[in-house]
Backbone as a ProteinNet text record, in pm:
[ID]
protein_1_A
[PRIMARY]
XXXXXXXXXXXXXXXXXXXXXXXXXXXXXXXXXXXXXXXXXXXXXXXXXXXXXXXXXXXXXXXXXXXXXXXXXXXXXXXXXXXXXXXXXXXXXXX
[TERTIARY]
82	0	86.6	217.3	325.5	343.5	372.8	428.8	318.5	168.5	83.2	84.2	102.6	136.2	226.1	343.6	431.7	448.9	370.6	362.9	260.7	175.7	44	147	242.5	349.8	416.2	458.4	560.5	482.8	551.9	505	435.6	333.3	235.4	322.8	421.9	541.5	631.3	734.2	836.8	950.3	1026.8	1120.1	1216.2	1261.7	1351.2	1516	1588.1	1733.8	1851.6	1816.7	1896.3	1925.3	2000.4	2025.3	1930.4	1973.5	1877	1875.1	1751.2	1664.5	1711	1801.9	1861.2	1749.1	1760	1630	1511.2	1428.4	1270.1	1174.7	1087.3	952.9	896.1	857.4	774.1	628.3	617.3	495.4	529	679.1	732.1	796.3	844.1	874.8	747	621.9	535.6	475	490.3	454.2	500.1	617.2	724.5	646.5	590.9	526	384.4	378.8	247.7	174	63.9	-11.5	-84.6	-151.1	-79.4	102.2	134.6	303.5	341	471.4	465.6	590.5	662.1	762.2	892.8	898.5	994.4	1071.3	923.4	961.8	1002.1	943.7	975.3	1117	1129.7	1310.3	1374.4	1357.8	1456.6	1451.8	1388.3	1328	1358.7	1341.1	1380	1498.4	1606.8	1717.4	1715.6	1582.4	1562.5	1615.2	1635.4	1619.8	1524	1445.1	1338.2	1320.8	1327.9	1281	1174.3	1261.3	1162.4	1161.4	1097.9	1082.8	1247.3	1289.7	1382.3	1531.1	1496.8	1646.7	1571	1692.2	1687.5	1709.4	1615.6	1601.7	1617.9	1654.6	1668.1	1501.4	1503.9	1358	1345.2	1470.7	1473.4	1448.5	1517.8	1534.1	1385.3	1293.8	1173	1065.9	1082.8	1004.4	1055.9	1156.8	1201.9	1118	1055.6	978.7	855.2	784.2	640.2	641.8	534.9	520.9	426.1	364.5	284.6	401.9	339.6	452.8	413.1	251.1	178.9	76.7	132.6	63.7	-13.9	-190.7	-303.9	-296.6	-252.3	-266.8	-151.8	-156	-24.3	-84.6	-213.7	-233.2	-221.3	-240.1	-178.4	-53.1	32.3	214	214.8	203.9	191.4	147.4	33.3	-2.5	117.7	114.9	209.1	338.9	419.9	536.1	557.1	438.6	440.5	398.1	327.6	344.5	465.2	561.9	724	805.2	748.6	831.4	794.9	650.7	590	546.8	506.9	467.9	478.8	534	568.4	663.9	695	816.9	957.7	1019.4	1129.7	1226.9	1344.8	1452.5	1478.7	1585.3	1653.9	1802.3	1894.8	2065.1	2054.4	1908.4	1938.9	1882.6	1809.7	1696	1815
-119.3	0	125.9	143.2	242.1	293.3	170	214.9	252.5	257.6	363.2	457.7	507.3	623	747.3	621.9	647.9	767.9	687.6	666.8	831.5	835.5	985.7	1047.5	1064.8	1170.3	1267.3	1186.1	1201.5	1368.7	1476.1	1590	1551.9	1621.9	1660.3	1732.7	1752.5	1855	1837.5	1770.6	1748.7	1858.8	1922.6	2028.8	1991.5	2129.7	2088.2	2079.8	2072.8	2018.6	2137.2	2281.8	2364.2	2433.2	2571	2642.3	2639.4	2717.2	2788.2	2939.8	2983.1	3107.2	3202.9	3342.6	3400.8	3506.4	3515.7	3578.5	3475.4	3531.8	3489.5	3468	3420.3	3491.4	3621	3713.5	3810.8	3725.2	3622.3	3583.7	3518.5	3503.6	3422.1	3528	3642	3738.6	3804.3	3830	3865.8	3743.6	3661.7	3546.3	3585.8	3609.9	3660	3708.6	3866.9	3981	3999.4	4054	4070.2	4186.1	4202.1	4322.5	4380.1	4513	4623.7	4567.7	4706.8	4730.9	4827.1	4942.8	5003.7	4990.2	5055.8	5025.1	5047.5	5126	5121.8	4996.5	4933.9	4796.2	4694.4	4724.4	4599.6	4580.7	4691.9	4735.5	4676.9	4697.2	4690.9	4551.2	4449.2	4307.1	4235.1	4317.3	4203.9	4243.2	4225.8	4264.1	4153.1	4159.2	4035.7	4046.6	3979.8	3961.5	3931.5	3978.8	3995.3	3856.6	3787.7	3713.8	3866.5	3848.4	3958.2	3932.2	3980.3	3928.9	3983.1	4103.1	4162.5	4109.4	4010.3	3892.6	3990.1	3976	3948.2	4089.1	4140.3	4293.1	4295.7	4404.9	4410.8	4484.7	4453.2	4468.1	4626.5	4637.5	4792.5	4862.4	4874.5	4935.1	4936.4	4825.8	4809.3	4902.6	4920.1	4986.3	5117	5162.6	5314.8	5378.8	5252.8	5325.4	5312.1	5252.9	5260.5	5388.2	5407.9	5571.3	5560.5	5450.6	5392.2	5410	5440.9	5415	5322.4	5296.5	5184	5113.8	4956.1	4901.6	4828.1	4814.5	4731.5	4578.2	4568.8	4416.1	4361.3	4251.8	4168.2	4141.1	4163.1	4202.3	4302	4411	4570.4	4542	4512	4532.3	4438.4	4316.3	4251	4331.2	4380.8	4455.9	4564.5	4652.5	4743	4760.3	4615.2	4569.2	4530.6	4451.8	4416.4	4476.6	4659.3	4755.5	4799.9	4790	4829.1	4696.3	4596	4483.2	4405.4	4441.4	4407.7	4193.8	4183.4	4029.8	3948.7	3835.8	3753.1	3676.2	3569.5	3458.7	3544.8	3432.1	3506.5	3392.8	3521.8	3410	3333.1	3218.8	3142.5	3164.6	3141.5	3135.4	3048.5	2952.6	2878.6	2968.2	3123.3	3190	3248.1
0	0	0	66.8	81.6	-100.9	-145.3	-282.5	-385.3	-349.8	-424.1	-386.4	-248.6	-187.7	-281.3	-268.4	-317.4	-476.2	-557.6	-668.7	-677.9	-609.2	-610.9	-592.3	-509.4	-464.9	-537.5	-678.3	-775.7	-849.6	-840.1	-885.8	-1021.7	-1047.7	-1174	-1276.3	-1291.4	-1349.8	-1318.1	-1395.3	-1388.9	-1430.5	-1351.5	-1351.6	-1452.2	-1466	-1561.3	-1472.2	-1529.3	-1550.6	-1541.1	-1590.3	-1648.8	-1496.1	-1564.5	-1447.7	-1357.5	-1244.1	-1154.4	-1157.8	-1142.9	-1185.1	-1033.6	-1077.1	-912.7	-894.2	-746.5	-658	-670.7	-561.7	-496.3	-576.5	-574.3	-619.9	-593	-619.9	-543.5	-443.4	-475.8	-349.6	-218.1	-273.2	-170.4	-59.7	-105.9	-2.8	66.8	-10.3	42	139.1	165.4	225.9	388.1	352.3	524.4	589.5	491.4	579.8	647.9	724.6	811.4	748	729	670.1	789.3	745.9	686.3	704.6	637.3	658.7	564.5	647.9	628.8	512.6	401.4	297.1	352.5	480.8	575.9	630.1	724	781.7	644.7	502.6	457.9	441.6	400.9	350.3	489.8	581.2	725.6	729.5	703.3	708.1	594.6	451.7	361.2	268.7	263.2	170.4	93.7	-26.5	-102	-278.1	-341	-512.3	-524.8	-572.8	-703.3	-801.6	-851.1	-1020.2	-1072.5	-1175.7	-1253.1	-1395.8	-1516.2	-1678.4	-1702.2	-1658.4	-1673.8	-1615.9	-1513	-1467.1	-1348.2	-1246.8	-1090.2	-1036.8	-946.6	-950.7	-740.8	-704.5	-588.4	-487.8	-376.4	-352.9	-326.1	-270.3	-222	-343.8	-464.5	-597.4	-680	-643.6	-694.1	-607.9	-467.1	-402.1	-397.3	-426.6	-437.3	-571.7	-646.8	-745.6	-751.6	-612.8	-554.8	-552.1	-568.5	-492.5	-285.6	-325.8	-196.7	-45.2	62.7	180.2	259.7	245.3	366.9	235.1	302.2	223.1	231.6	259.6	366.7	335.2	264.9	222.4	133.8	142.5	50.9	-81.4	-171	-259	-352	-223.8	-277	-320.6	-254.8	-245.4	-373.9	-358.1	-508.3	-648.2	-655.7	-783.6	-778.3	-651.8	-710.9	-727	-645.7	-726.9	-874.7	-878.4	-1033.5	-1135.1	-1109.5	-1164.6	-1211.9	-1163.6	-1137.3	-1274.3	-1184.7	-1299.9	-1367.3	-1432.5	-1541.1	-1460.6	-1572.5	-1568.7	-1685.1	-1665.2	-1799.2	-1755.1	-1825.6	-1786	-1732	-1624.7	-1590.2	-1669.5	-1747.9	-1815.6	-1735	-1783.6	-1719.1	-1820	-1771.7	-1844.1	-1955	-1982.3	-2118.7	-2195	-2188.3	-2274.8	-2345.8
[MASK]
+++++++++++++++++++++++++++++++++++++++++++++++++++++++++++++++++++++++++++++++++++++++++++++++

């Protein structure tokens, strides 16, 4: 019975092989934070990389071009990061 277990386990998508893709997700840093929050605390808390369409962007450098300073929700901060760095596949070193 272990080895049907087993077997459901095996990812639906099989990854690929190639490089690895530098910096976060953007959902995955927003994941950390507690909402509200202010663009102050995030900076003091996250000295993160980005994945962005554009390669690997710094978090501070992306929010210096929010114009927002408090942000009520981790939906907000999402849209208006990704105002900043667009949306679309992030390269990888084989693109």
């Amino acid at each position: 019975m272990a080895d049907d277990n087993e077997e459901e386990a095996e990812p639906a998508v099989e990854l690929g092989e190639g490089e690895t893709v530098e910096g976060a997700p953007l959902v995955r840093v927003a994941s950390r934070l507690h909402w509200p929050v202010q663009k102050s605390e995030i900076l003091r808390k996250e000295e993160a990389t980005i994945r962005t369409p554009d390669g690997p962007r710094e978090l501070a450098d992306l929010l210096e071009q929010v114009d927002e300073s408090y942000f009520e929700s981790r939906q907000e901060f999402l849209e208006l990061v990704r105002g900043v760095t667009g949306t679309g596949p992030v390269p990888t070193a084989d693109e």
